[in-house]
C-alpha positions as CSV (number, residue, x, y, z in Angstrom):
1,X,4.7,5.5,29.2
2,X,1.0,5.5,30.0
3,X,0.7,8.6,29.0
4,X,2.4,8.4,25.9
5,X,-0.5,5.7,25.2
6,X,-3.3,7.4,26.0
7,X,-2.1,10.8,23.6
8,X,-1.6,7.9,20.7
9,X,-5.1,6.5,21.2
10,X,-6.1,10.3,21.5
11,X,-4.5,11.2,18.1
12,X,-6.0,8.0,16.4
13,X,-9.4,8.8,17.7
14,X,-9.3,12.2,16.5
15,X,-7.8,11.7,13.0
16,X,-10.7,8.5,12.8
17,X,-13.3,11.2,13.1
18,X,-12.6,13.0,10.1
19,X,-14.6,10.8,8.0
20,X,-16.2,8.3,9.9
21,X,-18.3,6.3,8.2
22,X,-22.0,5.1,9.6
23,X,-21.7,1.5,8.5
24,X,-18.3,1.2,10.5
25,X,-14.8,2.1,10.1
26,X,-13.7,5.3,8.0
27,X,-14.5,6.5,4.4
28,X,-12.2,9.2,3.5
29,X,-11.6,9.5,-0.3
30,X,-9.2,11.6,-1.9
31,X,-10.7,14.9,-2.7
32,X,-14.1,14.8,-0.8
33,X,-14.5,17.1,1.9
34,X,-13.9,14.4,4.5
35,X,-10.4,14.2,2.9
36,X,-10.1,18.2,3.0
37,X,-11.0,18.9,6.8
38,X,-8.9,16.0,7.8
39,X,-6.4,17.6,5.5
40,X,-6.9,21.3,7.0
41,X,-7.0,20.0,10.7
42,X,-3.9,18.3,10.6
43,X,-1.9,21.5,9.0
44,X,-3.8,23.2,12.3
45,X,-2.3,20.7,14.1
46,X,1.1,20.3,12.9
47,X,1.1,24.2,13.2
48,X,0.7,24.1,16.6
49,X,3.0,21.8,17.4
50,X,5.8,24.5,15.5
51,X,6.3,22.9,12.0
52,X,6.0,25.0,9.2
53,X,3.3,23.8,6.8
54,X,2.7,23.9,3.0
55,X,0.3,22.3,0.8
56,X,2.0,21.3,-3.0
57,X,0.1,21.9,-5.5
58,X,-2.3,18.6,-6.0
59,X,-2.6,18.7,-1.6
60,X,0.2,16.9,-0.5
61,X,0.6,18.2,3.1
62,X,4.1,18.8,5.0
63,X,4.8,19.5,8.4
64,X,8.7,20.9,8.2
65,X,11.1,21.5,11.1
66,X,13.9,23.1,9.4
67,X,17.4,22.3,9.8
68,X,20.3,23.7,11.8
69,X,23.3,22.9,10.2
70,X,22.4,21.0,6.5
71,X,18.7,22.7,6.2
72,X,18.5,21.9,2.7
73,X,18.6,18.3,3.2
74,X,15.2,16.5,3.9
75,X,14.6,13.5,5.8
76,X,11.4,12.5,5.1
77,X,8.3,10.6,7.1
78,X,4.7,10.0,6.3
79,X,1.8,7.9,4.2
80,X,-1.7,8.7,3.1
81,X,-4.1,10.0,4.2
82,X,-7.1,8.5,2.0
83,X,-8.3,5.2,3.1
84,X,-10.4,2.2,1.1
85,X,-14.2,2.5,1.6
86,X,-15.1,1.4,5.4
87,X,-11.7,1.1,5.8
88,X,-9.8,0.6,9.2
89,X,-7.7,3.4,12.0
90,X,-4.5,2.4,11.3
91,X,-4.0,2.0,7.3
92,X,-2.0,5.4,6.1
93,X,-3.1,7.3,9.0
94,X,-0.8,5.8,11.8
95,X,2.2,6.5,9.6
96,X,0.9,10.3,10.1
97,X,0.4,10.8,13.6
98,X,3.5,8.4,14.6
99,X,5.7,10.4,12.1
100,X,4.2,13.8,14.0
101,X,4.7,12.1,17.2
102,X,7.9,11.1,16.8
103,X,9.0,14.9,15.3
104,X,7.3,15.8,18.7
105,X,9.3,13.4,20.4
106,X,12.7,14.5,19.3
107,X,12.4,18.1,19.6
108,X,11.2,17.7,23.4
109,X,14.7,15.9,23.5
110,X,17.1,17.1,21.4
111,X,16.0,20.2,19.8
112,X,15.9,21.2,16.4
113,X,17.4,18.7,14.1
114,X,20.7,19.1,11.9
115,X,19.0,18.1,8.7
116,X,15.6,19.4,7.9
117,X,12.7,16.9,8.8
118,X,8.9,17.0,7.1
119,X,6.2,14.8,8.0
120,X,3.5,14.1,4.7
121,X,0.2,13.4,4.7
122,X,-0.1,12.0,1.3
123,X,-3.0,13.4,-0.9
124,X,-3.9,9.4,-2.2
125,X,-2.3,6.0,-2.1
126,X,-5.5,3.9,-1.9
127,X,-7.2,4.5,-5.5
128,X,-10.3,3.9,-3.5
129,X,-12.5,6.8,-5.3
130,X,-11.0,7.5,-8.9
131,X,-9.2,4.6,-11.0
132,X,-5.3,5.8,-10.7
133,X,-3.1,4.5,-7.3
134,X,-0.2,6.5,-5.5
135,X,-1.8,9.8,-6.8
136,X,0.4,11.7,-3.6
137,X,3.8,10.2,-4.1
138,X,4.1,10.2,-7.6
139,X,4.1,13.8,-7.8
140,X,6.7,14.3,-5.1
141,X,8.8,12.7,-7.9
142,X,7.1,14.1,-11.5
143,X,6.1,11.1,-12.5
144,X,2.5,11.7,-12.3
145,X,0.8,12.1,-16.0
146,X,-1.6,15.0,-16.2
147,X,-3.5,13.9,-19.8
148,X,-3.9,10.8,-18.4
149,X,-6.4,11.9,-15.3
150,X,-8.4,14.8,-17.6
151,X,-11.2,12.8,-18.3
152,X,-11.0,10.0,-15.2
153,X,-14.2,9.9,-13.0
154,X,-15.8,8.7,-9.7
155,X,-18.1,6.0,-9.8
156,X,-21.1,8.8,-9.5
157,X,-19.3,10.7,-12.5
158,X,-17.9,13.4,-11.2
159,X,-14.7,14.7,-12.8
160,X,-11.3,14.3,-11.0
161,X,-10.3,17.8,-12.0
162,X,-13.0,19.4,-10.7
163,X,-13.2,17.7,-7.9
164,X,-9.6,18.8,-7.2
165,X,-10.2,22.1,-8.0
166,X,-13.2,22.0,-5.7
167,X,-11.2,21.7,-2.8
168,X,-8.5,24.4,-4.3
169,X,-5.5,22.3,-5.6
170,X,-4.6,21.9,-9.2
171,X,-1.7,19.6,-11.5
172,X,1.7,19.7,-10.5
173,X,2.9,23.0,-12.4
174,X,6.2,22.0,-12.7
175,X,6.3,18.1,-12.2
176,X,9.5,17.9,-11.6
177,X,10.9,15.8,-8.9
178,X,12.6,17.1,-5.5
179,X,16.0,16.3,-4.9
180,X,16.4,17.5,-1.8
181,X,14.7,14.3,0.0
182,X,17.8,12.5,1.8
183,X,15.7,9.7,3.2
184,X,12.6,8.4,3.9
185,X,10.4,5.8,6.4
186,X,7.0,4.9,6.5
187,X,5.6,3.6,9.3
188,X,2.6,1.4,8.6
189,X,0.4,-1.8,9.9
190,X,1.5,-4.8,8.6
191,X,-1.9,-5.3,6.8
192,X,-0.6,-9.4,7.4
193,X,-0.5,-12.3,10.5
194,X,3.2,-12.7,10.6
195,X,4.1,-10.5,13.1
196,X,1.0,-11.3,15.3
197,X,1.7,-15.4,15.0
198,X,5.5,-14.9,15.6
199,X,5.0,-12.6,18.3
200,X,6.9,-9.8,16.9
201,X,6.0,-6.3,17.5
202,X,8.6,-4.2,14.9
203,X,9.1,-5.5,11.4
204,X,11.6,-4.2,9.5
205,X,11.0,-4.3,6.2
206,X,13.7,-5.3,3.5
207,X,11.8,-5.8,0.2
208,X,8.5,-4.9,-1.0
209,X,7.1,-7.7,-3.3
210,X,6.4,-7.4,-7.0
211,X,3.2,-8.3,-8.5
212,X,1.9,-9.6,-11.5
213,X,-1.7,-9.6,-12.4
214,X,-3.3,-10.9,-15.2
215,X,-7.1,-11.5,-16.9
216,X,-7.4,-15.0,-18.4
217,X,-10.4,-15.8,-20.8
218,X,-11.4,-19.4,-21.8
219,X,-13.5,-20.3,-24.5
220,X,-14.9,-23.7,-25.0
221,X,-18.3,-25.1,-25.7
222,X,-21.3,-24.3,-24.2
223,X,-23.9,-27.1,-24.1
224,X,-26.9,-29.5,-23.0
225,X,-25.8,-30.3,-19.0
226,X,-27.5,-33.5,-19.5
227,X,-26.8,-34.7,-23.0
228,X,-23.1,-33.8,-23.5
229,X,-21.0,-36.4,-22.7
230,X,-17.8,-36.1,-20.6
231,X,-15.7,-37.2,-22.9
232,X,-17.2,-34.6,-26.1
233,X,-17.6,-31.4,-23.2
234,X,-15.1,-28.3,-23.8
235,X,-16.4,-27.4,-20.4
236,X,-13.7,-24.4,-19.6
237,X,-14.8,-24.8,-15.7
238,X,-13.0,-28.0,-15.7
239,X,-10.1,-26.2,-17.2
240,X,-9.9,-23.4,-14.9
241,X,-9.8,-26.2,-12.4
242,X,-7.1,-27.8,-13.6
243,X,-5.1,-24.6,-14.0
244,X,-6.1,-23.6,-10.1
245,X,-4.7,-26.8,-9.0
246,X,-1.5,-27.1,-11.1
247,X,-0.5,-23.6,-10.4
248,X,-1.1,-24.0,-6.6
249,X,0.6,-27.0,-6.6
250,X,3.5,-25.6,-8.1
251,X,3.1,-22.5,-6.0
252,X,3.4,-24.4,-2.7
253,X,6.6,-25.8,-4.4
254,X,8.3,-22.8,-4.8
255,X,7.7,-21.6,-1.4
256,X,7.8,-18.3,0.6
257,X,7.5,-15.9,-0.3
258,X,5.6,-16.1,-3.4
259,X,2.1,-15.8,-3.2
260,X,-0.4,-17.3,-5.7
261,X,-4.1,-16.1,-5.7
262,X,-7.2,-17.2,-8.0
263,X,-9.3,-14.1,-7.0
264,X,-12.4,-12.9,-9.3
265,X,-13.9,-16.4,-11.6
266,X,-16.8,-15.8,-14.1
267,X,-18.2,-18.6,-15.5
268,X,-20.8,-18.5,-18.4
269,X,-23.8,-18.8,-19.2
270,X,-23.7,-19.7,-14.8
271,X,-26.4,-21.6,-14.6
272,X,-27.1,-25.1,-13.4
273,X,-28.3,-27.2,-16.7
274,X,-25.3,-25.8,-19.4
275,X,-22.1,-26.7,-19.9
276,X,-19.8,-23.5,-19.1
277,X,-18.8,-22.2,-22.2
278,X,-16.6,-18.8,-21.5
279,X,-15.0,-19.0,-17.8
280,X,-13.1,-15.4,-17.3
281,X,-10.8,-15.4,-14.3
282,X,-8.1,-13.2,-12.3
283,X,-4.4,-14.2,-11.3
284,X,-2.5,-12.3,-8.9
285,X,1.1,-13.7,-7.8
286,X,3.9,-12.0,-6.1
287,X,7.5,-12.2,-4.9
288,X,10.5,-10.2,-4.0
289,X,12.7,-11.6,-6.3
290,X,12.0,-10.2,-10.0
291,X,13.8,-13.3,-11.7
292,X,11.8,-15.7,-9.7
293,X,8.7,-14.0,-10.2
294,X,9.3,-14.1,-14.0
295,X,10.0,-17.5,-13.8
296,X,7.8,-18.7,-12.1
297,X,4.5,-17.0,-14.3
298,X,6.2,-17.7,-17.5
299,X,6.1,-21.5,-16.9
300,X,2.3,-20.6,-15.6
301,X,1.6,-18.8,-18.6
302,X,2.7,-22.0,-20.3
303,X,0.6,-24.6,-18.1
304,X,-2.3,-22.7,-18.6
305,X,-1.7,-22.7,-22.3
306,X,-1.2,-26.6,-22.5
307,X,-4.0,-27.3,-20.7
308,X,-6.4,-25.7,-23.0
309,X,-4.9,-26.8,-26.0
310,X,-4.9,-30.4,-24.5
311,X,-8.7,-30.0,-23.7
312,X,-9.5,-27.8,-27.1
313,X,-10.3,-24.5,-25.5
314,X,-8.8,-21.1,-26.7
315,X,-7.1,-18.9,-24.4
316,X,-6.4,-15.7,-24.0
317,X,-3.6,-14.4,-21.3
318,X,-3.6,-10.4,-20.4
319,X,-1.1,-9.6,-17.9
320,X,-2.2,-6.1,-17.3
321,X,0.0,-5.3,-13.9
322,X,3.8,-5.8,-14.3
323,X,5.3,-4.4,-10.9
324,X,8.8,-5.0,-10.0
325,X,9.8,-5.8,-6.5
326,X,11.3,-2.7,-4.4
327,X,13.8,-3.3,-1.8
328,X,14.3,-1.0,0.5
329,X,17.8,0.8,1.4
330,X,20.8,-1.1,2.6
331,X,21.8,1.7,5.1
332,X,18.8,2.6,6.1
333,X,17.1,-1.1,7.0
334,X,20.9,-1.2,9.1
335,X,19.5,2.2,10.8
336,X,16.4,0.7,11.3
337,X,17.5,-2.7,13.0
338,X,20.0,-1.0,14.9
339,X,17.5,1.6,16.2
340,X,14.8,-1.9,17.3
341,X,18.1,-3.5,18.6
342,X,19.2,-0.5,20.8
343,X,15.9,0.6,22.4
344,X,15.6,-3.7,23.0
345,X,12.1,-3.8,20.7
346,X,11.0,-7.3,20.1
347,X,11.4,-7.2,16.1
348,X,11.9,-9.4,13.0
349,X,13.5,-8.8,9.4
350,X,10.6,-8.9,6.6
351,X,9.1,-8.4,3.3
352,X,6.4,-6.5,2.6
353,X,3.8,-8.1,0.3
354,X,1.1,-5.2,-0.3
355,X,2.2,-2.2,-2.0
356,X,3.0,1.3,0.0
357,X,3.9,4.9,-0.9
358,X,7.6,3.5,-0.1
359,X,7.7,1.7,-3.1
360,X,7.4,4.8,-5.1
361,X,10.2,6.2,-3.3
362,X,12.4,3.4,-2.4
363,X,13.8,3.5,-6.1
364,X,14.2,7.4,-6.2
365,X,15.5,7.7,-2.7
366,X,17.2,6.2,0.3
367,X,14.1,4.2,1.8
368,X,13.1,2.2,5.1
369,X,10.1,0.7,6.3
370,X,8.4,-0.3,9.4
371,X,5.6,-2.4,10.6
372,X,3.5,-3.0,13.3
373,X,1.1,-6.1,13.9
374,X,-2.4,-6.1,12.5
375,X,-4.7,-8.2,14.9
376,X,-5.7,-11.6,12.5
377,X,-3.9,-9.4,9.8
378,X,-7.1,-7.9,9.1
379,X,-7.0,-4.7,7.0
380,X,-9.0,-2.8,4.5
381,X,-11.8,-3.1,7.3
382,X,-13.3,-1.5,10.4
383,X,-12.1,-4.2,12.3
384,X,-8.7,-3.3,11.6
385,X,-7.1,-3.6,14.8
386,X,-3.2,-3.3,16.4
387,X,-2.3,-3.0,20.3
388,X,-1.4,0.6,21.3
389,X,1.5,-1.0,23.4
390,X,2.5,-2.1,19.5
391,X,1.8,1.2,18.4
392,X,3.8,2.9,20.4
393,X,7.0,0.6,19.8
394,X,6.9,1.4,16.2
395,X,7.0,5.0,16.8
396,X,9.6,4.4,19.0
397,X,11.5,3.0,16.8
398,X,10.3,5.5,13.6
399,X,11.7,8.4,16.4
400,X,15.3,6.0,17.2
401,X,15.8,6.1,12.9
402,X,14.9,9.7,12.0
403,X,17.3,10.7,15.3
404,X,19.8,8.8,13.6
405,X,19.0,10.5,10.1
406,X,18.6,13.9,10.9
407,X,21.0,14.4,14.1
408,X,23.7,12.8,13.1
């Protein structure tokens, strides 16, 4: 077992390199060359461990041990490979290496498998350099809209499409969706505190949570800090205050798992002697349960809306993100808990409440997930942390599931 450690911590430590960032942590953005050699070393690596590799055509990368017996069906395992800016070791990347690891794993044991198996590295989950999310996935299944990323640009200017032809990939020429993918589990970090707190070191994941996100503007009155009264002030501070607290409130009502946060808040004219005039703010709430989550932001919509009209303010409501909750597979979450139960892994049944490359699947294809503790739940950041003894329970468990999948 000590072994098995010290090649996982090896693995990390060499993926990590391939755009390791000065400031801390990793900086790997889809099509920079950072992204590229990590790209071309793991197809070296893959190689040599005696999978046949492919880029598509936007740079998805696949490691494939064909099949025996049913060689045209595909069980599937993998994430990205980009990461946020100074991002962390574990976020995309350990759903990689444990995926390759556990291929590795299973071959040394069992041979070739009866159903074809590939290991991805996703070309983009993050969104991290050009505005457009799930760039990898969403070609595996067509879904990805070409006109739509012609004229999208980094935040120096440079073109998407050039940069991807730059590093020798081009649209999806057919963008059609394969049908021969049986299955699929991602391993990830739980990018969360439950597991740590409850002393868990599998979760298995049943749902991943919808979101909806909105932009709210409030326009009241700006004016005199010292000469408005309270009682004539259409201060929209005060508003936003109001809505914060009765939304929480109710929030805290519903209970777990939704989620209620009051992220970005832009009061104007922000300074100390007016009256706030214009506050624009940022909603984002969540939930696995698509009727509850509509519920629940409808009547918010509604609060919000009496408040202002109660205080004299106009309001306007954009709900720009509309994502329905994903839950994964019924037989394959069984696979999965069966797999934690019969290697005796300390685990727990759980939702996921970030978004992953398995919710692009998960309504297109039999899909699991599994998680690993994040130390503090810190993600997104070089401090990103999980236990290698952790670690190498979740692969164990990632190699118990795709045995079951593709040798059985």
């Amino acid at each position: 077992m000590d072994n098995f450690l010290t090649e996982i911590e090896n693995n990390i430590e060499w993926l990590t390199s391939f755009g390791k960032d000065p400031k801390g942590g990793i900086t790997r953005l889809l099509y920079t060359d950072s992204w590229l050699d990590a790209q071309k070393s793991l197809k070296e690596r893959f190689e040599e461990l005696g999978m046949n590799t492919y880029f598509d055509d936007i740079g998805n990368l696949f490691g494939r041990v064909e099949g025996t017996e049913l060689s045209d069906e595909t069980i599937m395992t993998g994430s990205h490979v980009d990461t946020v800016v100074n991002g962390g070791m574990f976020d995309g990347q350990l759903g990689i290496l444990g995926g390759m690891m556990a291929v590795q794993n299973l071959i040394k044991k069992h041979g070739k498998p009866k159903r074809s198996i590939e290991v991805i590295s996703m070309a983009e989950e993050e969104g991290s350099r050009f505005p457009y999310v799930f760039w990898g996935s969403k070609n595996i299944f067509g879904l990805a809209d070409e006109e739509e990323m012609k004229d999208v640009e980094d935040s120096e200017g440079k073109n998407f499409v050039e940069e991807m032809k730059r590093c020798g990939f081009d649209f999806n020429k057919d963008n059609t969706a394969r049908e021969d993918i049986k299955a699929f589990v991602e391993l990830h970090i739980e990018q969360g505190n439950t597991l740590e707190i409850e002393e868990k070191s599998i979760g298995v994941v049943t749902d991943i949570a919808g979101q909806r996100r909105y932009e709210v503007e409030l326009k009241g009155e700006a004016n005199h800090a010292g000469t408005t009264l309270m009682k004539y002030r259409k201060d929209t501070v005060e508003a936003f205050s109001r809505i914060v607290s009765e939304s929480l409130r109710k929030a805290k009502e519903e209970g777990d798992p939704l989620v209620l946060t009051f992220g970005h808040v832009e009061p104007k004219p922000n300074t100390v002697n007016v009256v706030p005039g214009e506050t624009i703010f940022s909603i984002d709430c969540r939930h696995t349960n698509m009727e509850t989550l509509k519920n629940f932001t409808e009547d918010m919509e509604k609060t919000m809306e009496n408040i202002a009209d109660e205080m004299g303010i106009d309001i306007e409501i954009n709900r720009w993100m509309d994502a329905p909750p994903v839950p994964m597979d019924d037989k394959v979450i069984s696979i999965v808990e069966n797999a934690c139960k019969n290697q005796d892994l300390n685990y727990k049944v759980m939702h996921s409440g970030a978004g992953h490359d398995a919710q692009i699947f998960g309504p297109r294809v039999p899909t699991g997930m599994l998680f690993v503790p994040s130390i503090k739940g810190i993600s997104h950041n070089p401090a990103e942390k999980t236990e290698t003894k952790d670690l190498a329970q979740g692969i164990r468990a990632l190699e118990a599931t795709l045995y079951e999948l593709a040798y059985k």
